[in-house]
Every structure is written in C-alpha cells, then in structure tokens.
Legacy VTK file of the C-alpha trace (Angstrom):
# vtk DataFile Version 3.0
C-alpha trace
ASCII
DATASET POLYDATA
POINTS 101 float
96.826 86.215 78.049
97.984 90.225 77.911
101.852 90.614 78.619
103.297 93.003 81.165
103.500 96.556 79.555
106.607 98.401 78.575
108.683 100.056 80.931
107.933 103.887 80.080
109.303 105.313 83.302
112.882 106.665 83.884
113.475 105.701 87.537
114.116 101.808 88.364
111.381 99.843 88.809
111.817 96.247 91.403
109.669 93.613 90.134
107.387 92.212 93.581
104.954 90.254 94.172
102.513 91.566 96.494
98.439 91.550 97.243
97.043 94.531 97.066
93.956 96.738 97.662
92.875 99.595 95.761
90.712 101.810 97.262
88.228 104.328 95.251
87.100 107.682 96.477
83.583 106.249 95.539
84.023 103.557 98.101
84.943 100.601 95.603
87.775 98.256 97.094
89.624 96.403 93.843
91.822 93.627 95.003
95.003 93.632 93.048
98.614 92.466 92.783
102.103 94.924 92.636
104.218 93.364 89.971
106.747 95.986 90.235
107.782 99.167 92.606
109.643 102.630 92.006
110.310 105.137 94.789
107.307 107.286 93.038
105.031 104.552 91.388
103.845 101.141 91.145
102.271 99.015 88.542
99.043 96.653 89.296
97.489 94.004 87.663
93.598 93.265 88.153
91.903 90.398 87.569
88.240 91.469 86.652
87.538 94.725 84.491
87.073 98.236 86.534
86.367 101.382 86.029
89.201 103.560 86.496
90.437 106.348 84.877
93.742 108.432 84.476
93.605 110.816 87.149
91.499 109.319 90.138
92.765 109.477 93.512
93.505 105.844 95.143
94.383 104.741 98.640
96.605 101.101 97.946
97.373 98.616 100.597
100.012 96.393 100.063
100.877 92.867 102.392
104.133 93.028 101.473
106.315 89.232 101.917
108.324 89.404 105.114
108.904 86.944 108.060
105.929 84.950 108.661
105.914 85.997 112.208
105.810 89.537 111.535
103.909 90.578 109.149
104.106 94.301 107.154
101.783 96.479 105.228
101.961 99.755 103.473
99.464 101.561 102.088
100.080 105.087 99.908
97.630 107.641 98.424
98.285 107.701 94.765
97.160 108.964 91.614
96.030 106.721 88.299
99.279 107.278 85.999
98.354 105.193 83.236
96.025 102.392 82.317
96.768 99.478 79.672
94.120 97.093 79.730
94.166 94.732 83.121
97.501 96.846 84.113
97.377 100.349 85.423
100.209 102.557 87.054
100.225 104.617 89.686
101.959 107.517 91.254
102.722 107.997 94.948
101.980 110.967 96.839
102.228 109.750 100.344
102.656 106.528 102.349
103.616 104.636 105.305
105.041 101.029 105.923
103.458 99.099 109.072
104.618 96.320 111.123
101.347 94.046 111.801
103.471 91.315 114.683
LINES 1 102
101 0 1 2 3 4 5 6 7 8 9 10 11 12 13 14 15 16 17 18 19 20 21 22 23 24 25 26 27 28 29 30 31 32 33 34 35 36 37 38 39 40 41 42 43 44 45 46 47 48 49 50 51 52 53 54 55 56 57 58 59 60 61 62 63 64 65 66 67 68 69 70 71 72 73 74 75 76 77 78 79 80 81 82 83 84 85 86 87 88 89 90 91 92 93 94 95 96 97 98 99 100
C-alpha cells in the first residue's frame, strides 16, 4: 500500500475526508477522495490508474460531511499540480460551496 506524499506546499493543508469527482475536459468523470485541503489546493487519492497529466484543467466536486439533513457540495476548476502515483494535487482557480437541503 503507497503512503500519503510529503507535504511540499507552504500554506496549511486540513486533512478531510471527502468523495469526490474529477471531471476531464475530455469528458472522463474519476471518482476520488480529498484527503487534505489548502485555501489554493487539494490533494486526491484514486483508486484505479488514470491518465492525467501535470497541467490539465479539472472541474472537482466535493460532498463535503455536514448535517445529515442538509447536505453541501463544492465544486472548483483547478489545475493538475502534481502527480505521485495514485495521489495527485491540485490547484484552485475558482469555486463555489452549495447547500443541497
């Protein structure tokens, strides 16, 4: 089993557990999970092998954990920071935050 990259980035990063969705700009939709959560980046773990690359423009929607009765999402436009094998890093341009209830 591959452990959690090192922490390369100077702002903090909050470890979270949330499902995710990472969407291609060919179309692909790559279920994921946030393990942690800057105010310019997030880190994903994937369970099945994909091609991404450094540099390819994302869409990610996150369920993020809230009361049960009222759910929230978020989604962002990002960029492909970094990849390290089943991990791969992103950078925020642009985002919202949801209430689904």
């Amino acid at each position: 089993m591959q452990s959690e990259p090192v922490e390369r980035r100077k702002a903090a990063r909050h470890p979270i557990q949330a499902e995710a969705i990472v969407h291609t700009s060919s179309g692909q939709s790559i279920p994921a999970n946030a393990t942690n959560i800057s105010s310019f980046g997030m880190l994903l773990h994937i369970e099945q092998p994909v091609k991404l690359s450094v540099n390819d423009e994302v869409t990610i929607e996150i369920k993020l954990p809230d009361d049960p009765g009222k759910p929230f999402s978020s989604w962002g436009v990002a960029r492909v920071a970094r990849i390290d094998g089943s991990y791969f890093g992103i950078q925020l341009h642009g985002g919202t935050f949801d209430s689904l209830g």
